[in-house]
C-alpha positions in Angstrom: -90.8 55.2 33.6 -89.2 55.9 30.1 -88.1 59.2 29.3 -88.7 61.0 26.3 -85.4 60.6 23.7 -86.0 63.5 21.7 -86.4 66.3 23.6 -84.2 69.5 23.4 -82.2 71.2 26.3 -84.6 74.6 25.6 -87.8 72.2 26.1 -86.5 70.6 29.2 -85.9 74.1 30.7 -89.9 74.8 29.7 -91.1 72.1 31.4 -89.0 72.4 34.5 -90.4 75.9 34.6 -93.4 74.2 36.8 -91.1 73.6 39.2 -90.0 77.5 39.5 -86.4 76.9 37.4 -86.0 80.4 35.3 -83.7 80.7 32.7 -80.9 82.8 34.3 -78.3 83.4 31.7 -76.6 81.5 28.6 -73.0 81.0 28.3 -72.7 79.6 24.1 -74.6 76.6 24.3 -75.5 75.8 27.5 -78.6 77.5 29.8 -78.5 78.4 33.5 -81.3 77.5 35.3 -81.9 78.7 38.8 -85.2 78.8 41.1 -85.4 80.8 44.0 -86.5 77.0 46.6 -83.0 77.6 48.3 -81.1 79.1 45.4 -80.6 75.9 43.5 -79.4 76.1 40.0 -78.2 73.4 37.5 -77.2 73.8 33.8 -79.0 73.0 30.6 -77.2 72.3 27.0 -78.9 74.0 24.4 -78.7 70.8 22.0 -81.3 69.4 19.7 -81.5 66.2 21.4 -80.1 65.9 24.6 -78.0 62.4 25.2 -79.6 60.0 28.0 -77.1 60.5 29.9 -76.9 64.1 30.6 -81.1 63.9 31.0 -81.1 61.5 33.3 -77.9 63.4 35.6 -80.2 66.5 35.3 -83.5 65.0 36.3 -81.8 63.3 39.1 -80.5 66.7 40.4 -84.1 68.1 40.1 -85.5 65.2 41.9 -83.3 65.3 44.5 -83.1 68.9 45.1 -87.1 69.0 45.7 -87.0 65.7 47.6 -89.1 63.4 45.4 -88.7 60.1 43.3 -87.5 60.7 39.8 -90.3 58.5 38.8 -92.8 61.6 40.4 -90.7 64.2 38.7 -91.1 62.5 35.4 -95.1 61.9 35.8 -95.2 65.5 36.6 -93.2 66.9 34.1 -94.7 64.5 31.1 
């Protein structure tokens, strides 16, 4: 599934608040995101665009963390 290329590291950690993630703290441009399904936590950059890159790593993480495809955690978050 194709992933959107233009969304920002603030509207990722909106979306992925359906999956419990709360915004924790902010150290300058990046957002800590933890939920309280066995403490996980993973961090967000506060950019404008976030690269492919750093989406995909993070939506990997999520997937994993909550045991499903990334191709589910996409369908669900989009």
């Amino acid at each position: 599934m194709k992933l959107p290329c233009d969304l920002s590291g603030l509207e990722l950690a909106d979306k992925l608040a359906t999956f419990g993630y709360e915004i924790t703290r902010q150290n300058g441009s990046h957002i800590r995101l933890t939920t309280q399904e066995n403490g996980e936590h993973i961090t967000v950059p506060q950019h404008d665009s976030l690269k492919v890159g750093t989406f995909s790593a993070i939506l990997n993480d999520v997937a994993k963390h909550f045991l499903i495809s990334r191709d589910e955690l996409i369908r669900q978050l989009f």
